[in-house]
Biopython code that builds the backbone (N, CA, C, O; Angstrom):
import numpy as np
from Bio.PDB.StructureBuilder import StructureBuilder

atoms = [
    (1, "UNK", "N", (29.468, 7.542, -33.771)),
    (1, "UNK", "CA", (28.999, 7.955, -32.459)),
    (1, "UNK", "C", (29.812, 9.160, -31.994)),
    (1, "UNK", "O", (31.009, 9.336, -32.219)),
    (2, "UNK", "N", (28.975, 9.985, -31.296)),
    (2, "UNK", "CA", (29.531, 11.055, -31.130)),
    (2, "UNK", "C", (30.162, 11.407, -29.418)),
    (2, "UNK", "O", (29.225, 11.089, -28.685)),
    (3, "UNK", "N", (31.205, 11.860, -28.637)),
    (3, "UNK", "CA", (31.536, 11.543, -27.706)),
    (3, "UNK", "C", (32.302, 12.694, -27.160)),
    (3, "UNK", "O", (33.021, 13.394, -27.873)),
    (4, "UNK", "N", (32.120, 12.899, -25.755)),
    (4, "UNK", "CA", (32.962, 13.779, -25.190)),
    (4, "UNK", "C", (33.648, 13.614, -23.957)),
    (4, "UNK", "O", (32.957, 13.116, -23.068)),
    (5, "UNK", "N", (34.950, 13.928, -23.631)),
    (5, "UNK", "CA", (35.800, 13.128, -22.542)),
    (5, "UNK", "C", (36.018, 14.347, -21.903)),
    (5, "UNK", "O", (36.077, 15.472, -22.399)),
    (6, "UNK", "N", (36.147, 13.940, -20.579)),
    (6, "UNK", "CA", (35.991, 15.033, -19.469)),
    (6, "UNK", "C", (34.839, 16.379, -19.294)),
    (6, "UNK", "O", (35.122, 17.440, -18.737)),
    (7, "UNK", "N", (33.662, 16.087, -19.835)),
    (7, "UNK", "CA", (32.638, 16.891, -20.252)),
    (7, "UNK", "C", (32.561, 17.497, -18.728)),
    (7, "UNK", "O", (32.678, 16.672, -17.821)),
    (8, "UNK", "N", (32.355, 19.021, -18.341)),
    (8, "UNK", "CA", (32.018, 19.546, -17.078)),
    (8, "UNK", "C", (30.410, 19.677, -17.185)),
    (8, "UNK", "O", (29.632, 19.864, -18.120)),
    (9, "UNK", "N", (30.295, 19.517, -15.980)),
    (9, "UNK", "CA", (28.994, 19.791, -15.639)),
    (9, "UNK", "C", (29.170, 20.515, -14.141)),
    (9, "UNK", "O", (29.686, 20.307, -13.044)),
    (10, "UNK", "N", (28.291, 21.623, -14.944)),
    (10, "UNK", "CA", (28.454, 22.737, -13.870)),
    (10, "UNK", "C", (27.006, 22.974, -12.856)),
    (10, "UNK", "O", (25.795, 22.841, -13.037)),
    (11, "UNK", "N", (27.795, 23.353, -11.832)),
    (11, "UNK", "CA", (26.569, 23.123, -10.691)),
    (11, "UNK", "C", (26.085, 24.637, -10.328)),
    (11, "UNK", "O", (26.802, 25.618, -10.523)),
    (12, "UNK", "N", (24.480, 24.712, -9.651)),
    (12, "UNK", "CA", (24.539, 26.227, -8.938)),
    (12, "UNK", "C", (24.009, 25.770, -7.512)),
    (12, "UNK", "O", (23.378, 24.848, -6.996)),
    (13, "UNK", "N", (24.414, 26.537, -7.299)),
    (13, "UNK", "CA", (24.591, 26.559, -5.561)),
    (13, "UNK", "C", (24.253, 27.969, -4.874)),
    (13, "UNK", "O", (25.089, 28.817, -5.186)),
    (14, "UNK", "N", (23.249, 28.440, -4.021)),
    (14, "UNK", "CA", (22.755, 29.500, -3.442)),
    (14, "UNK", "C", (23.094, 30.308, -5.098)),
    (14, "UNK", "O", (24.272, 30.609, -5.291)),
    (15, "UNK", "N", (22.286, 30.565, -5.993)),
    (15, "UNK", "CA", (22.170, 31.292, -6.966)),
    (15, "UNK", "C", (23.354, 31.695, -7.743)),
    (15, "UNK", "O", (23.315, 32.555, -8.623)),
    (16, "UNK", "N", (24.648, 30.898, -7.311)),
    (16, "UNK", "CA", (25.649, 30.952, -8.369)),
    (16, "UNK", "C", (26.186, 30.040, -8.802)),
    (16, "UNK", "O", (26.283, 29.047, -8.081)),
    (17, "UNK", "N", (26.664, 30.020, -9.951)),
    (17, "UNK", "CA", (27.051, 29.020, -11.014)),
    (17, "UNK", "C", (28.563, 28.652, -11.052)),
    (17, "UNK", "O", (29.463, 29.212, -11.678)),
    (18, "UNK", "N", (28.619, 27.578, -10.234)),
    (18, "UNK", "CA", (29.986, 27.130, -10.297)),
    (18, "UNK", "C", (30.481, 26.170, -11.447)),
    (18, "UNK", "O", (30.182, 24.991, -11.638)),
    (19, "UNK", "N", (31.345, 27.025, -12.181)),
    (19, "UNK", "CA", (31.737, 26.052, -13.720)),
    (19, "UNK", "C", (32.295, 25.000, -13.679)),
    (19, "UNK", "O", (31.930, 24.318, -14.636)),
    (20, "UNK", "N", (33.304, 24.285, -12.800)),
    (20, "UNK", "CA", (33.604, 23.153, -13.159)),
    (20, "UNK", "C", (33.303, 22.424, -11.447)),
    (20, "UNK", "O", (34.099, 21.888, -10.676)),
    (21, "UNK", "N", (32.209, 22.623, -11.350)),
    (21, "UNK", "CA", (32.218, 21.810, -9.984)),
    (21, "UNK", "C", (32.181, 20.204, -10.013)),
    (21, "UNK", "O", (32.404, 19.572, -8.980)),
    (22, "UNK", "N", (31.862, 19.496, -11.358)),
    (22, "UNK", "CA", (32.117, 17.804, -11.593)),
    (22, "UNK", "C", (32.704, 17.949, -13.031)),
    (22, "UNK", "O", (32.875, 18.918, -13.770)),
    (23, "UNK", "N", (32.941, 16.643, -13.139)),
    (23, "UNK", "CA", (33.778, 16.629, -14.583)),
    (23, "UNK", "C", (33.570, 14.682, -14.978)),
    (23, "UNK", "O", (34.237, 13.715, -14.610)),
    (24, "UNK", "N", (32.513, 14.781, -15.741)),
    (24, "UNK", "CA", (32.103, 13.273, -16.344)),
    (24, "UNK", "C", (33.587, 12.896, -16.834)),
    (24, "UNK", "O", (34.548, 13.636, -17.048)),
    (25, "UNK", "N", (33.477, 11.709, -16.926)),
    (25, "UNK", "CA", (34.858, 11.294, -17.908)),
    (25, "UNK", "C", (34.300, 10.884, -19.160)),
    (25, "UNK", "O", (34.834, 11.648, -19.964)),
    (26, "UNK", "N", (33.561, 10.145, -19.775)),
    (26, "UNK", "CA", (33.000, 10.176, -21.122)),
    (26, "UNK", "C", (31.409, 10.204, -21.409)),
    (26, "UNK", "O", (30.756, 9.288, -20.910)),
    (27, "UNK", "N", (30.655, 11.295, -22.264)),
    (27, "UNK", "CA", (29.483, 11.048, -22.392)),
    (27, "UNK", "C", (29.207, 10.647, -23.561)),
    (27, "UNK", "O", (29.345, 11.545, -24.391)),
    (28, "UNK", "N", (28.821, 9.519, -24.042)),
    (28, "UNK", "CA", (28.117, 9.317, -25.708)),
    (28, "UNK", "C", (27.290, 9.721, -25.742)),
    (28, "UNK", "O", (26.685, 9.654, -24.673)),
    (29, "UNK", "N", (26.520, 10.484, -26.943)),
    (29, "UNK", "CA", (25.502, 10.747, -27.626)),
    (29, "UNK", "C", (25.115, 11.623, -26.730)),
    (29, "UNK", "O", (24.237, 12.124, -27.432)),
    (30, "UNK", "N", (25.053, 12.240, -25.709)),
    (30, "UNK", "CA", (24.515, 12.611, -24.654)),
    (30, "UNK", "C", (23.151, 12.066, -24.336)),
    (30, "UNK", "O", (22.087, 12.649, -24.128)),
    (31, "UNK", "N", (23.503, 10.646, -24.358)),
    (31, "UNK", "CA", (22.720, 9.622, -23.504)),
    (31, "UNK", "C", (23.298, 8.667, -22.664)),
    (31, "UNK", "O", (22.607, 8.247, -21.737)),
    (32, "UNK", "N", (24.354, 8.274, -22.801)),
    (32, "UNK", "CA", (25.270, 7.372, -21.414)),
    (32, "UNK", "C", (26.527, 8.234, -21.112)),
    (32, "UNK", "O", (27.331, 8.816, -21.840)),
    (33, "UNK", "N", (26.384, 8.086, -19.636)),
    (33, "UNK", "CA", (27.502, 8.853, -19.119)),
    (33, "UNK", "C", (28.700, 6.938, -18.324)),
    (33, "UNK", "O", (28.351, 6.097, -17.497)),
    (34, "UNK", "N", (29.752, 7.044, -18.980)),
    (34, "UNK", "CA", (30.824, 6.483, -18.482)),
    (34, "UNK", "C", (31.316, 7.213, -17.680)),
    (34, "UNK", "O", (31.442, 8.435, -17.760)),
    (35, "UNK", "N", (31.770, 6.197, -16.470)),
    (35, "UNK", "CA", (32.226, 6.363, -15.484)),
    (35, "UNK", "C", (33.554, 5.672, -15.234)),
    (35, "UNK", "O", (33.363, 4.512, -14.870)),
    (36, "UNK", "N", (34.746, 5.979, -15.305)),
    (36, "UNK", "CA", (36.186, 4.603, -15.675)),
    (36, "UNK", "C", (36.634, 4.805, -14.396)),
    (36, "UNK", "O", (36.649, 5.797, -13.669)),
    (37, "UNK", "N", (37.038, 3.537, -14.247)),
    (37, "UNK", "CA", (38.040, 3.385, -12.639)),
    (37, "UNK", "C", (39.144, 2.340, -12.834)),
    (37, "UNK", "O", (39.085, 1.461, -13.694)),
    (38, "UNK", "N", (39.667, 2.424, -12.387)),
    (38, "UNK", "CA", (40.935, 1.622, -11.697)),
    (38, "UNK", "C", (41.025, 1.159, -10.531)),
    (38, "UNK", "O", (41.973, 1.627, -9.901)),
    (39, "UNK", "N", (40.504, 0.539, -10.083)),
    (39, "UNK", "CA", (40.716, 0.253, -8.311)),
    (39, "UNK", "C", (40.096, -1.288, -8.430)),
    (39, "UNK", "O", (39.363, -1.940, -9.173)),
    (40, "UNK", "N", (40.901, -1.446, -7.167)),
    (40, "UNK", "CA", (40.688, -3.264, -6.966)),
    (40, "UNK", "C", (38.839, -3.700, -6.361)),
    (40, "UNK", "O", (38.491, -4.846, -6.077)),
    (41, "UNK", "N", (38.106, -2.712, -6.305)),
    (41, "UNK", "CA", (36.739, -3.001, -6.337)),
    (41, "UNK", "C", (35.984, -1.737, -6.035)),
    (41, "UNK", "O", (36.368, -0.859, -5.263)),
    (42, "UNK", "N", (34.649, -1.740, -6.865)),
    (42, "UNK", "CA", (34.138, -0.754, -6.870)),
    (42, "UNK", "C", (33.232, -0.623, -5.382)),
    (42, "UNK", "O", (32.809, -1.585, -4.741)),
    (43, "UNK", "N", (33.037, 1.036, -4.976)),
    (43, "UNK", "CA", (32.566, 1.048, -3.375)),
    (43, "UNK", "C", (31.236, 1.682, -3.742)),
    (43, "UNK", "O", (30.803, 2.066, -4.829)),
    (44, "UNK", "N", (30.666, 1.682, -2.417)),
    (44, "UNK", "CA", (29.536, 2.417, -2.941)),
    (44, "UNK", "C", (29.321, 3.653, -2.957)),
    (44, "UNK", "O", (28.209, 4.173, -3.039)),
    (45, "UNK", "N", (30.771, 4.429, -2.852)),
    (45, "UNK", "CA", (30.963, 5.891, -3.224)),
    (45, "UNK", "C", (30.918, 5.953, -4.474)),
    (45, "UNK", "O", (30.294, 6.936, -4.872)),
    (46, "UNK", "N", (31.413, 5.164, -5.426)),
    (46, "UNK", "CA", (31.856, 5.332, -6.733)),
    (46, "UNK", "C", (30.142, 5.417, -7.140)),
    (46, "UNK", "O", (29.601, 6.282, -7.828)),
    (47, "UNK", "N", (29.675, 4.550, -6.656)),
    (47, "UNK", "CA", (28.071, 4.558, -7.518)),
    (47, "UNK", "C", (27.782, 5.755, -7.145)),
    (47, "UNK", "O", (27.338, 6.371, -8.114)),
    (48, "UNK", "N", (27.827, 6.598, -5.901)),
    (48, "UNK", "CA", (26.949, 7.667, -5.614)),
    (48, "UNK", "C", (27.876, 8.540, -6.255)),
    (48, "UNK", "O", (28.307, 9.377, -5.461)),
    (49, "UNK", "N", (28.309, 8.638, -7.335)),
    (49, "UNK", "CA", (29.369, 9.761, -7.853)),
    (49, "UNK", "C", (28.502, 9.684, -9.166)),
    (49, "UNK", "O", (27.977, 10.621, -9.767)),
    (50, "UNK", "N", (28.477, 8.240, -9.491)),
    (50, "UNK", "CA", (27.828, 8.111, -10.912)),
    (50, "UNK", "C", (26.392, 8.735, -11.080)),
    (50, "UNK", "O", (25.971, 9.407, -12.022)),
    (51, "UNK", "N", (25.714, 8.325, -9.871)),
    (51, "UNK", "CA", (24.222, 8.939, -9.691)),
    (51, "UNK", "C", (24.241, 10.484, -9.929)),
    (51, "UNK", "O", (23.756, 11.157, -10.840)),
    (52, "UNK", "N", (25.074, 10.887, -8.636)),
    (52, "UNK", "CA", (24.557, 12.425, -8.357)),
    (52, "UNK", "C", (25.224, 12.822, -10.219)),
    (52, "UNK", "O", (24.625, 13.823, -10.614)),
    (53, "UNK", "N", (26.239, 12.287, -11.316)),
    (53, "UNK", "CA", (26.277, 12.704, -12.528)),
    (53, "UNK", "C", (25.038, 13.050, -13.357)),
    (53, "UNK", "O", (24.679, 14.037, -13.999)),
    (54, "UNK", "N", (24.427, 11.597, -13.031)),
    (54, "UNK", "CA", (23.255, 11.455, -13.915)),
    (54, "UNK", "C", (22.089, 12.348, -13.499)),
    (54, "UNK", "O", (21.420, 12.804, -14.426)),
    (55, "UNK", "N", (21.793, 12.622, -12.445)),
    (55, "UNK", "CA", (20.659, 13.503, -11.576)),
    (55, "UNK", "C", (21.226, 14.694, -12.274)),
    (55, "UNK", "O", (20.387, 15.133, -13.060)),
    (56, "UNK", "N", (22.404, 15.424, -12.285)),
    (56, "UNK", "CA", (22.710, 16.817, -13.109)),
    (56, "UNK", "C", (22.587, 16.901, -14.179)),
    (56, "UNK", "O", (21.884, 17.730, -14.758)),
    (57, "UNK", "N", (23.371, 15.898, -14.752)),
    (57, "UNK", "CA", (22.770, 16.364, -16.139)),
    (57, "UNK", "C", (21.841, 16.054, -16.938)),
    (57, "UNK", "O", (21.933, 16.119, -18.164)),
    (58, "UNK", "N", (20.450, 15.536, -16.042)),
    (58, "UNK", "CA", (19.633, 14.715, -16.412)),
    (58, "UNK", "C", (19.692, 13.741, -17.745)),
    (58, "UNK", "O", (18.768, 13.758, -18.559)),
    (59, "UNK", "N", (21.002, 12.776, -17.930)),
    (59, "UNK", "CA", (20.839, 12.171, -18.513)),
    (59, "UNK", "C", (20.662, 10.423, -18.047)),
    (59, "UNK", "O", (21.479, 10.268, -17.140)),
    (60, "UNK", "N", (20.318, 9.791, -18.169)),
    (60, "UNK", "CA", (19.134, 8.678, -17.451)),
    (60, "UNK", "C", (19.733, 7.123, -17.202)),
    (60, "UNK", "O", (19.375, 6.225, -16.440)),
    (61, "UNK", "N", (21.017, 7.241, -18.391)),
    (61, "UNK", "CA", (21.885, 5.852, -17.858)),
    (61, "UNK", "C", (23.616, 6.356, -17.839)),
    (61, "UNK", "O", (24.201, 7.375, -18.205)),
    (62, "UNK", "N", (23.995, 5.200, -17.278)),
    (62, "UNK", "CA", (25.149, 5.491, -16.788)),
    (62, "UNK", "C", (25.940, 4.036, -16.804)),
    (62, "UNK", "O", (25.235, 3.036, -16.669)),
    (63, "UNK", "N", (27.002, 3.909, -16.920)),
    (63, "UNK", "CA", (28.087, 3.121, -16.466)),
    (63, "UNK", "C", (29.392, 2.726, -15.924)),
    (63, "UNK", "O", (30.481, 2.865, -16.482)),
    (64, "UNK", "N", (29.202, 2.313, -14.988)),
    (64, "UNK", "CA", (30.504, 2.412, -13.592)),
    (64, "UNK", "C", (31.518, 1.314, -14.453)),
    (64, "UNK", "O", (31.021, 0.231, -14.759)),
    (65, "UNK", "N", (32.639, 1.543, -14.758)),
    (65, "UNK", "CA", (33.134, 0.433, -15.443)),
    (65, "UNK", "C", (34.602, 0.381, -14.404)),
    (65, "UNK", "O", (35.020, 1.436, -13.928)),
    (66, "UNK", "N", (35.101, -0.552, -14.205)),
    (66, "UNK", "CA", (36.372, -0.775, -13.530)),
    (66, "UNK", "C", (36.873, -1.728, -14.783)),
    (66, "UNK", "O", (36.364, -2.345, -15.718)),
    (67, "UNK", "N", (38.226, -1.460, -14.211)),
    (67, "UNK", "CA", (39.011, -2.198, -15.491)),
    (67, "UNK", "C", (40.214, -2.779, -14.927)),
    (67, "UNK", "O", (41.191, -3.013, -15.640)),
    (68, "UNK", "N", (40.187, -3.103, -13.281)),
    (68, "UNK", "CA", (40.742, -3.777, -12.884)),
    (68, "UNK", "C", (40.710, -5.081, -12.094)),
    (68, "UNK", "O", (41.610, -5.597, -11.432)),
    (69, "UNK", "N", (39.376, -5.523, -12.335)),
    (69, "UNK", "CA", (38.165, -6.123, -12.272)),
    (69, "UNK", "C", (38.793, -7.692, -12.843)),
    (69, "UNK", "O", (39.140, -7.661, -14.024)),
    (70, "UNK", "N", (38.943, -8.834, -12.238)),
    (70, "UNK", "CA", (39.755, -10.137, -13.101)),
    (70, "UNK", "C", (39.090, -10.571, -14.597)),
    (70, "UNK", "O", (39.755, -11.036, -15.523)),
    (71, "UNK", "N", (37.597, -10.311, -14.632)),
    (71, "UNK", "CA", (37.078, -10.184, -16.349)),
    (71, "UNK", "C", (36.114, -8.974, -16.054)),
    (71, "UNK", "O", (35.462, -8.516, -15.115)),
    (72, "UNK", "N", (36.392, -8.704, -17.405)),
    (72, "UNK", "CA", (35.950, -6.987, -17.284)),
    (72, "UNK", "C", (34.221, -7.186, -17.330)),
    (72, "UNK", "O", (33.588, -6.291, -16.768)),
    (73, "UNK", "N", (33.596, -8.071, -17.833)),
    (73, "UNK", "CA", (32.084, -8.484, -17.470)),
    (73, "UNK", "C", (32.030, -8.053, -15.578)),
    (73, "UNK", "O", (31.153, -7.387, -15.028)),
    (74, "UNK", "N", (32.761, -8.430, -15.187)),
    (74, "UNK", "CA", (32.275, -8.442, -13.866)),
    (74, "UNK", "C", (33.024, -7.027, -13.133)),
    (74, "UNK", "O", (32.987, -6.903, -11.908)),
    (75, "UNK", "N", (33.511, -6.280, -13.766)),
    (75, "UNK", "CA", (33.784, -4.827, -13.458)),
    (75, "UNK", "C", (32.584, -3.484, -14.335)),
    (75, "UNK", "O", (32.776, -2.268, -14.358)),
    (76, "UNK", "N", (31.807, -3.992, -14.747)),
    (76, "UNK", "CA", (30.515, -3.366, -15.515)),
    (76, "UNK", "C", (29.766, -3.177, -14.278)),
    (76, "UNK", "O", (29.543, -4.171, -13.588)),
    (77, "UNK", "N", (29.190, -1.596, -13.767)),
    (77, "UNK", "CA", (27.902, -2.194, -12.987)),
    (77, "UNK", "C", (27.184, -0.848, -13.957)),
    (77, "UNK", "O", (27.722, 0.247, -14.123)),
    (78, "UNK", "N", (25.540, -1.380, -14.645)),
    (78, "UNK", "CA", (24.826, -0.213, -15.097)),
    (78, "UNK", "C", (23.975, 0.444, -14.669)),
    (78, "UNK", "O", (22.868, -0.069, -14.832)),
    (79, "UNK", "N", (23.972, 1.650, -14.035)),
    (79, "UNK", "CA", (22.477, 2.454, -13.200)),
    (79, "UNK", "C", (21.746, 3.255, -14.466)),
    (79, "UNK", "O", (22.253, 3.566, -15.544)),
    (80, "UNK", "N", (20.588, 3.455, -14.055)),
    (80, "UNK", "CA", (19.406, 3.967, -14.726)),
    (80, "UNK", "C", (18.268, 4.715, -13.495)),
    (80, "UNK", "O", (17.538, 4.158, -12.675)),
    (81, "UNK", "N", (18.420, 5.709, -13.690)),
    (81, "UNK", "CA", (17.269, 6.625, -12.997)),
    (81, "UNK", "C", (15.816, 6.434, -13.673)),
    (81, "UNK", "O", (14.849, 7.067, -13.247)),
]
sb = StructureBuilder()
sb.init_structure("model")
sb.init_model(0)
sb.init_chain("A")
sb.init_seg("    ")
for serial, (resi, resn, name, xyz) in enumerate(atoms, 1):
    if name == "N":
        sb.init_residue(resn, " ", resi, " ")
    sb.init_atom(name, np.array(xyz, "f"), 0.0, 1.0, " ", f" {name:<3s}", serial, name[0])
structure = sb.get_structure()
């Protein structure tokens, strides 16, 4: 599997191209974009971070993973546009 960590995705805005305006933390295949956290529970900022990822780089699933979560099953949440 093929994979890239900290992949930018660059945004345009009034007709210019800002290069590192987000920065995925891992994309496989360039079909799931990971999303990693650390925090004692995920908010619903974190999801709208994961979304507006997936809306740019139109890729279609995603996963919010926390890893501080008491079993990591229950620190998984998966969105799909």
């Amino acid at each position: 599997m093929t994979f890239e960590r900290q992949k930018n995705l660059p945004l345009e805005y009034k007709g210019k191209q800002l290069e590192c305006a987000y920065r995925m933390d891992i994309v496989v295949e360039t079909r799931v974009v990971l999303e990693i956290k650390g925090v004692e529970k995920l908010t619903p900022l974190h999801t709208a971070q994961l979304l507006t990822y997936l809306r740019l780089s139109k890729i279609k699933t995603g996963l919010l993973i926390n890893f501080i979560a008491a079993a990591l099953k229950d620190g998984i949440k998966r969105l799909v546009l």
